[in-house]
SETOR-927641 format. One record per atom (N, C-alpha, C): residue number from 1; atom name; x, y, z; residue in one letter. Coordinates in steps of 0.2 Angstrom, whole numbers. Example, Ala and Ser with C-alpha at 12.3 -4.5 7.8 and 13.67 -1.06 7.14 Angstrom:
REM SETOR-927641
<pt seq="1" atom="N" xx="66" yy="-28" zz="39" type="A"/>
<pt seq="1" atom="CA" xx="62" yy="-22" zz="39" type="A"/>
<pt seq="1" atom="C" xx="66" yy="-16" zz="39" type="A"/>
<pt seq="2" atom="N" xx="64" yy="-11" zz="35" type="S"/>
<pt seq="2" atom="CA" xx="68" yy="-5" zz="36" type="S"/>
<pt seq="2" atom="C" xx="64" yy="0" zz="39" type="S"/>
//
This chain:
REM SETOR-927641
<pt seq="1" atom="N" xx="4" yy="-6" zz="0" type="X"/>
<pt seq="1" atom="CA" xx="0" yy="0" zz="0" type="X"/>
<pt seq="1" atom="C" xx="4" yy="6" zz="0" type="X"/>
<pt seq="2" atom="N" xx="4" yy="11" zz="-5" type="X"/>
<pt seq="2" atom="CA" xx="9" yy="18" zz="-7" type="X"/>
<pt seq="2" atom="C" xx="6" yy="23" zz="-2" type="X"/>
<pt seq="3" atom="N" xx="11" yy="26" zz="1" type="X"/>
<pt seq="3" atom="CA" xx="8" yy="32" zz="4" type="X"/>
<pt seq="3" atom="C" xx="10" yy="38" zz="-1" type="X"/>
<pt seq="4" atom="N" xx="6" yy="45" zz="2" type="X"/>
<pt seq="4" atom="CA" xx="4" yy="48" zz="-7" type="X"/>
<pt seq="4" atom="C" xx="6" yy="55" zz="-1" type="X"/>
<pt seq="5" atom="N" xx="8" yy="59" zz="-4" type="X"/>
<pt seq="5" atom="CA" xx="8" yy="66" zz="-1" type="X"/>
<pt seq="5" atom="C" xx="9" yy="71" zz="-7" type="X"/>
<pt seq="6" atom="N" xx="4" yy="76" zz="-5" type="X"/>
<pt seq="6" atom="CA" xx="0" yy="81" zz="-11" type="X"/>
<pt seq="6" atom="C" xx="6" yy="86" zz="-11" type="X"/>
<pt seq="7" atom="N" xx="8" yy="90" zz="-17" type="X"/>
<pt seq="7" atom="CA" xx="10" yy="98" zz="-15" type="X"/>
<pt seq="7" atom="C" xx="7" yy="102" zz="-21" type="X"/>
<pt seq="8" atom="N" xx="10" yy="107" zz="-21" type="X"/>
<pt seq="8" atom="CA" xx="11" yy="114" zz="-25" type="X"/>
<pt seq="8" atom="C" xx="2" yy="116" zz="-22" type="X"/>
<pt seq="9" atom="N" xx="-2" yy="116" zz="-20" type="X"/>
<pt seq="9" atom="CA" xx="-7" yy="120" zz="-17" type="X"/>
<pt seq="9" atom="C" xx="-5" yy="127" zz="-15" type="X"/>
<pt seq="10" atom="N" xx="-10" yy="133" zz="-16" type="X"/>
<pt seq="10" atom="CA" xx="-6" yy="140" zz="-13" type="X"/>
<pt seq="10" atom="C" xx="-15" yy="144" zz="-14" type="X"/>
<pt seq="11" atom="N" xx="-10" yy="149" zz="-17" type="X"/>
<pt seq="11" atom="CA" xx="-18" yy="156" zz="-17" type="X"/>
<pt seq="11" atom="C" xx="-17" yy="154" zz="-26" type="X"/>
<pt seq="12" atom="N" xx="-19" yy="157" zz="-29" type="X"/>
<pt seq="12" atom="CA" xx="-21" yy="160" zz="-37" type="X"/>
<pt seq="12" atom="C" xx="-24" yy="163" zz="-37" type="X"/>
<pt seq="13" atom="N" xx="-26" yy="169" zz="-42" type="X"/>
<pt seq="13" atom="CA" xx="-30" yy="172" zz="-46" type="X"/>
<pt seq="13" atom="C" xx="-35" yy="169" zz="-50" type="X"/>
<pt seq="14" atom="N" xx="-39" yy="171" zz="-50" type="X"/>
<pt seq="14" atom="CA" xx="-46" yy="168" zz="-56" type="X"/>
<pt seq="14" atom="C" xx="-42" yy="169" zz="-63" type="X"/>
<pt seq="15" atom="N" xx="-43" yy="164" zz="-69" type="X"/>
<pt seq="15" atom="CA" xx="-40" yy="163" zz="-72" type="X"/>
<pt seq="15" atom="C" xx="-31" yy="161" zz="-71" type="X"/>
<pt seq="16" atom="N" xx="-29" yy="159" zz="-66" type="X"/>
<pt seq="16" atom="CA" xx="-23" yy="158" zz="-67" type="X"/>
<pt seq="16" atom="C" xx="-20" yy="150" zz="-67" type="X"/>
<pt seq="17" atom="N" xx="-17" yy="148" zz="-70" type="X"/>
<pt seq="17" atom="CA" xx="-15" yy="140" zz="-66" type="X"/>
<pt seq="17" atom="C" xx="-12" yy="139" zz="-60" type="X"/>
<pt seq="18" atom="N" xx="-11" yy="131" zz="-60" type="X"/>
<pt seq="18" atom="CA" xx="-8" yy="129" zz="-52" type="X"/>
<pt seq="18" atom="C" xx="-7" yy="122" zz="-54" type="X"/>
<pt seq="19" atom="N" xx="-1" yy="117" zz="-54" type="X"/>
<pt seq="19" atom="CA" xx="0" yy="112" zz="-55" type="X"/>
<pt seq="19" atom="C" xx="-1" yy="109" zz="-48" type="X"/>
<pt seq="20" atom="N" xx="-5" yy="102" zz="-47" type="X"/>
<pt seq="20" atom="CA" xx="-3" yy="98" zz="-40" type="X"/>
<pt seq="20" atom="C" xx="2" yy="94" zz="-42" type="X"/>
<pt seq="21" atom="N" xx="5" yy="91" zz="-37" type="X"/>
<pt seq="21" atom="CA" xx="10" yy="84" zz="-37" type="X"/>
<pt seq="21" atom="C" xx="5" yy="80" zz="-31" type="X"/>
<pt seq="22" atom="N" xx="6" yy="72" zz="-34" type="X"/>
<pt seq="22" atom="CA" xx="4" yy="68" zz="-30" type="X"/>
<pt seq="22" atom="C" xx="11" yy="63" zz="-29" type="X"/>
<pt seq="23" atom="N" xx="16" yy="63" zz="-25" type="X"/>
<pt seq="23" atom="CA" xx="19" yy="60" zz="-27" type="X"/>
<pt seq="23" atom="C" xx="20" yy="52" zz="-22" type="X"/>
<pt seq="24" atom="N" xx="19" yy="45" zz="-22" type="X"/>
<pt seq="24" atom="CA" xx="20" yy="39" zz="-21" type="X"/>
<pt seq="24" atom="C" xx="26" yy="38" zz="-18" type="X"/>
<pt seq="25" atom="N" xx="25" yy="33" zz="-13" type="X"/>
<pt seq="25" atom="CA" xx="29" yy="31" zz="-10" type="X"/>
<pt seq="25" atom="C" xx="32" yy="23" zz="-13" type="X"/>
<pt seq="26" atom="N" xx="30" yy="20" zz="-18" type="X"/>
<pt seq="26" atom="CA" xx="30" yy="16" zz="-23" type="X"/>
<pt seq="26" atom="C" xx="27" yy="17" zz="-29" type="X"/>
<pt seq="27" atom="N" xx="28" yy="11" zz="-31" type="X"/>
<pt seq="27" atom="CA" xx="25" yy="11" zz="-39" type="X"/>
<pt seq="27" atom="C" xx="19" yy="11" zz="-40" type="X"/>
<pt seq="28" atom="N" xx="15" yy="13" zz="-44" type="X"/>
<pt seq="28" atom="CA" xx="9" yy="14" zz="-44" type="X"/>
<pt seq="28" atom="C" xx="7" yy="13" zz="-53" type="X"/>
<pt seq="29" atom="N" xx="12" yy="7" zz="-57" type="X"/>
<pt seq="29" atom="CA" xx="11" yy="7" zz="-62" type="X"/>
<pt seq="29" atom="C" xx="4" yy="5" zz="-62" type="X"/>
<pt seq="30" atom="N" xx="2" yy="0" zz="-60" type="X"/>
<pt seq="30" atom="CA" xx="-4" yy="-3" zz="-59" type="X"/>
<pt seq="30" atom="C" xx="-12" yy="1" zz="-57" type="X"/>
<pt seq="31" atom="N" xx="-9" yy="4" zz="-53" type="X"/>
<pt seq="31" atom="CA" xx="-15" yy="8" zz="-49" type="X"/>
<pt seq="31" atom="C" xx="-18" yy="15" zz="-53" type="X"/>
<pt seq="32" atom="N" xx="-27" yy="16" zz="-52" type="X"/>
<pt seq="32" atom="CA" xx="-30" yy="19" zz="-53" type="X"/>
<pt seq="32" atom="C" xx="-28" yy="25" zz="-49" type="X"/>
<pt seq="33" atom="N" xx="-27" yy="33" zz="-53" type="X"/>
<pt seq="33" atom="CA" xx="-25" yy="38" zz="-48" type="X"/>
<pt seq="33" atom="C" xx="-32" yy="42" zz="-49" type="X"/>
<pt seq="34" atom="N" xx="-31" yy="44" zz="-42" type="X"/>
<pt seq="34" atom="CA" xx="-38" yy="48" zz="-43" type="X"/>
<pt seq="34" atom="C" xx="-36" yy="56" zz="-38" type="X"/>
<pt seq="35" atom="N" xx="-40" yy="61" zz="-41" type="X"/>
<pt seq="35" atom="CA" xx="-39" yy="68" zz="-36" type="X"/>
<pt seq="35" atom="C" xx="-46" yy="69" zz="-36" type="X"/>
<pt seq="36" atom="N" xx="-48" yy="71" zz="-30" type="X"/>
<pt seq="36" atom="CA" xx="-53" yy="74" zz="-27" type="X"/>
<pt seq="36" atom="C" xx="-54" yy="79" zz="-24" type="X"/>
<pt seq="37" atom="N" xx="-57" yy="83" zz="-21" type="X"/>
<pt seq="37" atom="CA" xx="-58" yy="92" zz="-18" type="X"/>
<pt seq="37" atom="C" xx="-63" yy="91" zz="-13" type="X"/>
<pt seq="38" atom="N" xx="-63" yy="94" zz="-11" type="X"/>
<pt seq="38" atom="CA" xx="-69" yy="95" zz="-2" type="X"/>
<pt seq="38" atom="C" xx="-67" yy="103" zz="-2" type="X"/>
<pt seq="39" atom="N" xx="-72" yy="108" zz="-4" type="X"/>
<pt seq="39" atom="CA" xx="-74" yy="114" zz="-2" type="X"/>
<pt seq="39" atom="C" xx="-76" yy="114" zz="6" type="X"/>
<pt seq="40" atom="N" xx="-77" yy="119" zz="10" type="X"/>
<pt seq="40" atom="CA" xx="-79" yy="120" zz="16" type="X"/>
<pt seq="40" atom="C" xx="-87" yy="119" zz="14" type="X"/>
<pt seq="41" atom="N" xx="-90" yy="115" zz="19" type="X"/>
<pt seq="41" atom="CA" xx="-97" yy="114" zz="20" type="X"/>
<pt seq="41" atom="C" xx="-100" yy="109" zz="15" type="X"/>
<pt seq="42" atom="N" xx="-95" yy="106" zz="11" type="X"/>
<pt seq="42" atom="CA" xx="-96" yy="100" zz="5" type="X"/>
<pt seq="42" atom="C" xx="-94" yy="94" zz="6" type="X"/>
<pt seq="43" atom="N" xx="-99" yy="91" zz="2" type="X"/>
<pt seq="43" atom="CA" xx="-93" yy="83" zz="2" type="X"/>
<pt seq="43" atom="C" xx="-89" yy="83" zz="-1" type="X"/>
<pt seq="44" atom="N" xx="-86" yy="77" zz="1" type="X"/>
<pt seq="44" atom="CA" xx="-79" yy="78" zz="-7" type="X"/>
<pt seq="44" atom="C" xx="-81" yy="75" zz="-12" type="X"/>
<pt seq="45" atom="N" xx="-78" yy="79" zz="-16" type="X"/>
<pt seq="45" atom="CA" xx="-81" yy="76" zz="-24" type="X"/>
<pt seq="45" atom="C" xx="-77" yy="76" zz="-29" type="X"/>
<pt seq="46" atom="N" xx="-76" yy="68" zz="-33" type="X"/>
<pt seq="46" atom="CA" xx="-73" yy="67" zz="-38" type="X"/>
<pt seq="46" atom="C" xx="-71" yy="72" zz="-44" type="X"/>
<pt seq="47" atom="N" xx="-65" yy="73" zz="-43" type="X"/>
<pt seq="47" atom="CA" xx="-62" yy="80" zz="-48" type="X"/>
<pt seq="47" atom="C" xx="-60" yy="75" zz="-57" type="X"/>
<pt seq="48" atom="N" xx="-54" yy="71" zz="-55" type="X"/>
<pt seq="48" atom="CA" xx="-51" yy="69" zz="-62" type="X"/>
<pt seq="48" atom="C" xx="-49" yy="60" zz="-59" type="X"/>
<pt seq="49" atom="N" xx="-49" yy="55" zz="-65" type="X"/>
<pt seq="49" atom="CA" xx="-48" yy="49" zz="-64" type="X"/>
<pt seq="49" atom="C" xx="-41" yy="49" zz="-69" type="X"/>
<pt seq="50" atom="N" xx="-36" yy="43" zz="-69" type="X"/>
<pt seq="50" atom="CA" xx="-32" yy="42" zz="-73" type="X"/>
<pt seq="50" atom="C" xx="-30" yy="32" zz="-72" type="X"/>
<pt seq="51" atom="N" xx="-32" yy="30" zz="-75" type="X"/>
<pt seq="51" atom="CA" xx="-33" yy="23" zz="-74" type="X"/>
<pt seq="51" atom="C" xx="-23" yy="21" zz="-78" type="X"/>
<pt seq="52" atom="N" xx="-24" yy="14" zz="-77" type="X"/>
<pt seq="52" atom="CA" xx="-15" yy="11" zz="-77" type="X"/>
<pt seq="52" atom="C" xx="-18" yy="9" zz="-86" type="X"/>
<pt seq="53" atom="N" xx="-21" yy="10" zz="-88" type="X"/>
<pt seq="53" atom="CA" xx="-19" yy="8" zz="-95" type="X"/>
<pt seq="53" atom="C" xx="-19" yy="15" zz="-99" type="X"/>
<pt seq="54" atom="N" xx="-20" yy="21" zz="-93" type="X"/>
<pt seq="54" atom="CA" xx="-19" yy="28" zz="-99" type="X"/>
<pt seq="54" atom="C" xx="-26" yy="32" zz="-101" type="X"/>
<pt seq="55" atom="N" xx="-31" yy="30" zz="-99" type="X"/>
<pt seq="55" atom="CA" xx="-36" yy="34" zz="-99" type="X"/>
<pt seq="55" atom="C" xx="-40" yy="39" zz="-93" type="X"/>
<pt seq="56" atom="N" xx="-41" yy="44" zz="-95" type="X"/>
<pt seq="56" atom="CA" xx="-42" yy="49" zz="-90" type="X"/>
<pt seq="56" atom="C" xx="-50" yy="52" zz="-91" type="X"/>
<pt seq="57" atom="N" xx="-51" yy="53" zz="-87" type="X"/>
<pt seq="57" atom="CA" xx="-60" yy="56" zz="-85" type="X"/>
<pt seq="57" atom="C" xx="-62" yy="63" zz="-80" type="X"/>
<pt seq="58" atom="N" xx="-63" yy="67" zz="-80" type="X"/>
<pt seq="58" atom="CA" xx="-65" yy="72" zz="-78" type="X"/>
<pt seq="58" atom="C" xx="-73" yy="75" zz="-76" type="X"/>
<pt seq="59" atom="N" xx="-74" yy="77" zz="-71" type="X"/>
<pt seq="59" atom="CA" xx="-80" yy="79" zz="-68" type="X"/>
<pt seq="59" atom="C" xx="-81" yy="84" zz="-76" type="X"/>
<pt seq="60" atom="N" xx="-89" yy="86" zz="-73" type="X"/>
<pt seq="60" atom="CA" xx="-88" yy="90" zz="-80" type="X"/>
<pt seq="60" atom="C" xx="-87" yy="98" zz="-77" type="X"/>
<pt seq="61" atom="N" xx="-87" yy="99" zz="-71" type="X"/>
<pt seq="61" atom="CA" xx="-87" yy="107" zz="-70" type="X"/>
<pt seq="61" atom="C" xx="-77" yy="107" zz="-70" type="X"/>
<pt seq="62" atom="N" xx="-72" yy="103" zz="-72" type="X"/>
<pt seq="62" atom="CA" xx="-67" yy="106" zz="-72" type="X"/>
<pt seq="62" atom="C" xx="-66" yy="103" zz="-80" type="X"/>
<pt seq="63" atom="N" xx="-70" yy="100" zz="-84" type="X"/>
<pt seq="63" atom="CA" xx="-69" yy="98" zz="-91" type="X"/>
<pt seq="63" atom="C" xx="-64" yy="103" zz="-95" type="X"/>
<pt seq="64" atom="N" xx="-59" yy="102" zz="-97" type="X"/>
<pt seq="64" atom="CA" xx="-56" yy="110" zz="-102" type="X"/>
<pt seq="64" atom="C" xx="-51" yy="112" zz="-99" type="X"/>
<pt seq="65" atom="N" xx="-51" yy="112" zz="-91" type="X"/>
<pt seq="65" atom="CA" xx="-48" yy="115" zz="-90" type="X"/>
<pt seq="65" atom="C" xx="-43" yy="112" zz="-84" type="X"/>
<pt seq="66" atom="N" xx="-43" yy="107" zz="-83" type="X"/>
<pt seq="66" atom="CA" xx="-38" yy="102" zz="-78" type="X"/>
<pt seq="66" atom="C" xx="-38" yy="96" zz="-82" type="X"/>
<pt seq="67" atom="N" xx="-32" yy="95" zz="-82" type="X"/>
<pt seq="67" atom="CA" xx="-28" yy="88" zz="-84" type="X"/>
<pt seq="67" atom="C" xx="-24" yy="84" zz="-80" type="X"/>
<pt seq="68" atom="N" xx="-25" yy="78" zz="-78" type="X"/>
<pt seq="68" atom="CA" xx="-23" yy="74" zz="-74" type="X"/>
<pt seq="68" atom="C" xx="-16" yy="70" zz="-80" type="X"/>
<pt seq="69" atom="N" xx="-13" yy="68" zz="-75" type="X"/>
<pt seq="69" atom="CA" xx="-6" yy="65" zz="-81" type="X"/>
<pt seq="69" atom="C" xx="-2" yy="63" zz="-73" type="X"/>
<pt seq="70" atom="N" xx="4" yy="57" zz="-76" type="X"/>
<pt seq="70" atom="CA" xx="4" yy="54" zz="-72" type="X"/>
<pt seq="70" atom="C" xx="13" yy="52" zz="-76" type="X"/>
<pt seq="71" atom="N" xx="18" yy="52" zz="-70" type="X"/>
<pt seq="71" atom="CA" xx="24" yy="51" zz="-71" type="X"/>
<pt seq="71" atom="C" xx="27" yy="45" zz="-68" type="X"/>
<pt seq="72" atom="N" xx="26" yy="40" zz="-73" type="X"/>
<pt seq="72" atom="CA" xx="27" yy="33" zz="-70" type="X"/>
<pt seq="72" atom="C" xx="35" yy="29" zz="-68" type="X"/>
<pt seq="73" atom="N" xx="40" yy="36" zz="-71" type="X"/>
<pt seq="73" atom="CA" xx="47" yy="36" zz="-68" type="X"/>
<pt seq="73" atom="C" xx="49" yy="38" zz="-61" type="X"/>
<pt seq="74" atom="N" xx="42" yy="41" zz="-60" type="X"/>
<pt seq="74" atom="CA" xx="44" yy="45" zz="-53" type="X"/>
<pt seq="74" atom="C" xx="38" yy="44" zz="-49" type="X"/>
<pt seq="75" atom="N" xx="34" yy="39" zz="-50" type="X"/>
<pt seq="75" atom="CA" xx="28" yy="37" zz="-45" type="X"/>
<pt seq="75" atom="C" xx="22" yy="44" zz="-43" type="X"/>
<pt seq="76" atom="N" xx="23" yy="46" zz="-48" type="X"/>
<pt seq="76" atom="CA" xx="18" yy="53" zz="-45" type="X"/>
<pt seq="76" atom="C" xx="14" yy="57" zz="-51" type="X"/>
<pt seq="77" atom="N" xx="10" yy="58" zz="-48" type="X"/>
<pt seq="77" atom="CA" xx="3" yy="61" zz="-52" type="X"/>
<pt seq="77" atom="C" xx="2" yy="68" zz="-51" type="X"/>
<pt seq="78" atom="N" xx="-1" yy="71" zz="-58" type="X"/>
<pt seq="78" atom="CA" xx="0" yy="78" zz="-58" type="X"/>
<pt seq="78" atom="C" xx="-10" yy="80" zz="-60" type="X"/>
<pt seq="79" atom="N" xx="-11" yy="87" zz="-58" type="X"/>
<pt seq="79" atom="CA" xx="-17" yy="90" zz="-59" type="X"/>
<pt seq="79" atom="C" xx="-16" yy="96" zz="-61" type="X"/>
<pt seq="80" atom="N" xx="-14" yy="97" zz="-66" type="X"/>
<pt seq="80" atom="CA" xx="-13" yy="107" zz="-70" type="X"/>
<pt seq="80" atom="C" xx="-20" yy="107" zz="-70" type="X"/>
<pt seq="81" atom="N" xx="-22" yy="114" zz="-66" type="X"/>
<pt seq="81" atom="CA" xx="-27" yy="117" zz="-66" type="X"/>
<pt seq="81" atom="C" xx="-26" yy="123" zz="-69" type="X"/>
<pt seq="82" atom="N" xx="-29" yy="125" zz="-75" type="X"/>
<pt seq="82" atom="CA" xx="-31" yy="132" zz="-80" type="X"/>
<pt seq="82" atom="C" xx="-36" yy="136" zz="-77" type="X"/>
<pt seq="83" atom="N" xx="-36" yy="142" zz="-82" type="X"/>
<pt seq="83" atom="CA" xx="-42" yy="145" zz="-79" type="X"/>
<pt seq="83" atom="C" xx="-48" yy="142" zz="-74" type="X"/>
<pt seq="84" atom="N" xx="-43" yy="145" zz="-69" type="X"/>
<pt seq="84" atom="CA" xx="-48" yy="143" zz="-60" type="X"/>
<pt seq="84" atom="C" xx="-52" yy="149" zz="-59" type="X"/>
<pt seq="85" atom="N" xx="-56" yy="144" zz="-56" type="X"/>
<pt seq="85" atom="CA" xx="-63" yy="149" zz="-55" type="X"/>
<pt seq="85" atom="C" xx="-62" yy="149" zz="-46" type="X"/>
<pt seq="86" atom="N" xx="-65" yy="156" zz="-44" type="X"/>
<pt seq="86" atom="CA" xx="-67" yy="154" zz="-38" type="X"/>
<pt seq="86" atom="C" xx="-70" yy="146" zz="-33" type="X"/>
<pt seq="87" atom="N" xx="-74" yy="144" zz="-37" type="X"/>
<pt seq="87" atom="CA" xx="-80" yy="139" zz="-36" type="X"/>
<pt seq="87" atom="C" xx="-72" yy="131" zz="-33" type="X"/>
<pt seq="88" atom="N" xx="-68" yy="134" zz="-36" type="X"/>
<pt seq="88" atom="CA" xx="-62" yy="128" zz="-36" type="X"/>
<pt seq="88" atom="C" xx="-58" yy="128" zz="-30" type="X"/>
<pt seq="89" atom="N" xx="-57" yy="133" zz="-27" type="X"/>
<pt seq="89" atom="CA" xx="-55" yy="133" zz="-18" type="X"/>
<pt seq="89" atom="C" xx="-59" yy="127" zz="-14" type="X"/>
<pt seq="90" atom="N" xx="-54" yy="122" zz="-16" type="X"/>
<pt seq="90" atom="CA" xx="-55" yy="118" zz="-8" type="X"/>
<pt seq="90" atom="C" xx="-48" yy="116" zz="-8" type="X"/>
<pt seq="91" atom="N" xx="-49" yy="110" zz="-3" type="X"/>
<pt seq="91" atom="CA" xx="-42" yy="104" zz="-3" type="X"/>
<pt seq="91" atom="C" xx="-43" yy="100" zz="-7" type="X"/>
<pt seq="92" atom="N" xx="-38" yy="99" zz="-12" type="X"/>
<pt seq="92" atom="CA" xx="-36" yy="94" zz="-15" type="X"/>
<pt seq="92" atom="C" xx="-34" yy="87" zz="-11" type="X"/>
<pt seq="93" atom="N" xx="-36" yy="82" zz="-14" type="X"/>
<pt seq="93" atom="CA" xx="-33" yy="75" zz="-10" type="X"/>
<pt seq="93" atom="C" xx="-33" yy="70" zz="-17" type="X"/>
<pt seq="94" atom="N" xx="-28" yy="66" zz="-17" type="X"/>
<pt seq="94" atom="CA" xx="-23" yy="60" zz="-22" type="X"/>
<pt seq="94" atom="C" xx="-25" yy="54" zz="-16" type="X"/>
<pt seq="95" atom="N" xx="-27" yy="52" zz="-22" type="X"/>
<pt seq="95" atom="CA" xx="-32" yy="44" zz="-20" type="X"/>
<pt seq="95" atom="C" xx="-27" yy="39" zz="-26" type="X"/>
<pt seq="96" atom="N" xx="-25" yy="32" zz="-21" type="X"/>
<pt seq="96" atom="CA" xx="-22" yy="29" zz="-26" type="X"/>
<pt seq="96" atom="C" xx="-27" yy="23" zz="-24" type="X"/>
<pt seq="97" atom="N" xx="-28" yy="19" zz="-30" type="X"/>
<pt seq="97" atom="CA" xx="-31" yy="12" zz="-29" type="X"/>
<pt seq="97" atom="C" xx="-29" yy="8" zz="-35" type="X"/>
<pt seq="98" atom="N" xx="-29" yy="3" zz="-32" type="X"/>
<pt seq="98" atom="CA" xx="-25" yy="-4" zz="-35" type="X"/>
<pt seq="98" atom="C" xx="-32" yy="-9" zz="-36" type="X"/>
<pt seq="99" atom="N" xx="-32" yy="-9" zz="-40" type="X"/>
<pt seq="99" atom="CA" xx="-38" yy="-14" zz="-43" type="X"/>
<pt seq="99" atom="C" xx="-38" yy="-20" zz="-41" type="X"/>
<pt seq="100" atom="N" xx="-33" yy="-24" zz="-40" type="X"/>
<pt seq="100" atom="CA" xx="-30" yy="-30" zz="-40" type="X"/>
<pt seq="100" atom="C" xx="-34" yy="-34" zz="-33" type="X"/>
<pt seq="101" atom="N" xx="-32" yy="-30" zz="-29" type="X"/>
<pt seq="101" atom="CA" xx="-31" yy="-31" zz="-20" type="X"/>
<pt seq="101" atom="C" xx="-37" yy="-26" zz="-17" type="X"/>
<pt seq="102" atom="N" xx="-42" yy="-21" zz="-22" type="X"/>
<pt seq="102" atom="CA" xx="-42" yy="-17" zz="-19" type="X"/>
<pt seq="102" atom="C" xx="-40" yy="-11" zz="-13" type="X"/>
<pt seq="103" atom="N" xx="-34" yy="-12" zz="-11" type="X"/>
<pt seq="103" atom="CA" xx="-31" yy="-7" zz="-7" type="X"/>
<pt seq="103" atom="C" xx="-30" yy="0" zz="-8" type="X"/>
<pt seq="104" atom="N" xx="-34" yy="4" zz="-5" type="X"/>
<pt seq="104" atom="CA" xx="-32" yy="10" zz="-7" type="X"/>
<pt seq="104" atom="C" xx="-30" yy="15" zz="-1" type="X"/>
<pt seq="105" atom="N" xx="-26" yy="19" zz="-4" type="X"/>
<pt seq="105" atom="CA" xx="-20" yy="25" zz="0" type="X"/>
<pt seq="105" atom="C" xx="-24" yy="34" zz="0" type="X"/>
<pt seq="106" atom="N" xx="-25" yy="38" zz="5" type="X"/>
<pt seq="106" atom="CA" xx="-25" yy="43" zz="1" type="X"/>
<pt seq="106" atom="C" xx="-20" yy="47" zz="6" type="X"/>
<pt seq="107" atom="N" xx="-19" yy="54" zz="1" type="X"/>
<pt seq="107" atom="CA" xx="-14" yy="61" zz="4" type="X"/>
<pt seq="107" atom="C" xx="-17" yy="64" zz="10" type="X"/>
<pt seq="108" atom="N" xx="-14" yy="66" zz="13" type="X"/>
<pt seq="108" atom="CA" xx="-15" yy="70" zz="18" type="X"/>
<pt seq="108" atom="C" xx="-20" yy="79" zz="15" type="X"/>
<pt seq="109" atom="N" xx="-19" yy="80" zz="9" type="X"/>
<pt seq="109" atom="CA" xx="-23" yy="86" zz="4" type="X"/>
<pt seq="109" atom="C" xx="-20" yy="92" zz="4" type="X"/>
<pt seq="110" atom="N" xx="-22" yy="97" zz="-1" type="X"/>
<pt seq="110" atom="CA" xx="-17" yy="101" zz="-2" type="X"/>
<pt seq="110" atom="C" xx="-22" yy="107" zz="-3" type="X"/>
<pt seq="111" atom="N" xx="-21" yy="112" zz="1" type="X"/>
<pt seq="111" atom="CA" xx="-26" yy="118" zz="-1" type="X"/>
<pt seq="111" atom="C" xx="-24" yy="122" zz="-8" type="X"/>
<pt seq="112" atom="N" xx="-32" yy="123" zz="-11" type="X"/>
<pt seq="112" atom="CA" xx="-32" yy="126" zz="-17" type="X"/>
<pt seq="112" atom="C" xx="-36" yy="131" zz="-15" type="X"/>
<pt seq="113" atom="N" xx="-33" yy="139" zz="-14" type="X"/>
<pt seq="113" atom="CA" xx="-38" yy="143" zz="-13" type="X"/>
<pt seq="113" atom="C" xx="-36" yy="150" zz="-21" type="X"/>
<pt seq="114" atom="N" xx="-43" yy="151" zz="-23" type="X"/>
<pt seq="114" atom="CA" xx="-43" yy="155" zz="-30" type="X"/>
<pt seq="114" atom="C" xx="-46" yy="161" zz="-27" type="X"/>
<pt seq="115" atom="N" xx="-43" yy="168" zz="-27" type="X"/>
<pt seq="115" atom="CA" xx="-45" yy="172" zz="-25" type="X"/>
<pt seq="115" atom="C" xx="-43" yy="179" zz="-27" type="X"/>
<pt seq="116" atom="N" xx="-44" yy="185" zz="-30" type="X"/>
<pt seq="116" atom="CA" xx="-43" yy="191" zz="-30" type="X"/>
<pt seq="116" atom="C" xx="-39" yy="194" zz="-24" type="X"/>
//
């Protein structure tokens, strides 16, 4: 079971980007990566998927504008966020899960606040 810890969370400006790192404490060839958000007062809710054969899926309120991709030399998962909207401040959290076993890992999360 990988342990996962989140970085590059900070402030933005609306329109501006913001890459996450998700980066593994092993190999995660195998394993489905997932990022997810929890706004204050919210549940958490599925941002971007990236499965081990290469295919990625997106909510639709961040379609366009975040792209999940995954560095499998280096055990860690990326979220370029683009034109950020207010509405996209929460914690980020890197979810890994392993299909095989079942087992899954998450980050400790990483603040995303979008703000003038």
């Amino acid at each position: 079971q990988v342990q996962l810890v989140e970085s590059g969370g900070g402030l933005v400006q609306p329109g501006g980007s913001l890459r996450l790192a998700c980066a593994a404490s092993g190999s995660i060839f195998y394993n489905t990566m997932r990022w997810y958000r929890q706004a204050p007062g919210k549940e958490r809710e599925l941002v971007a998927t990236s499965t081990s054969g290469g295919s990625a899926s997106y909510a639709d309120s961040v379609k366009g504008r975040f792209t999940i991709s995954r560095d499998k030399a280096r055990n860690t998962v990326y979220l370029q966020m683009n034109s950020v909207k207010p509405e996209d401040t929460a914690v980020y959290y890197c979810q890994s899960w392993l299909p095989s076993s079942g087992f899954s890992s998450w980050g400790q999360g990483t603040q995303v606040t979008v703000s003038s």
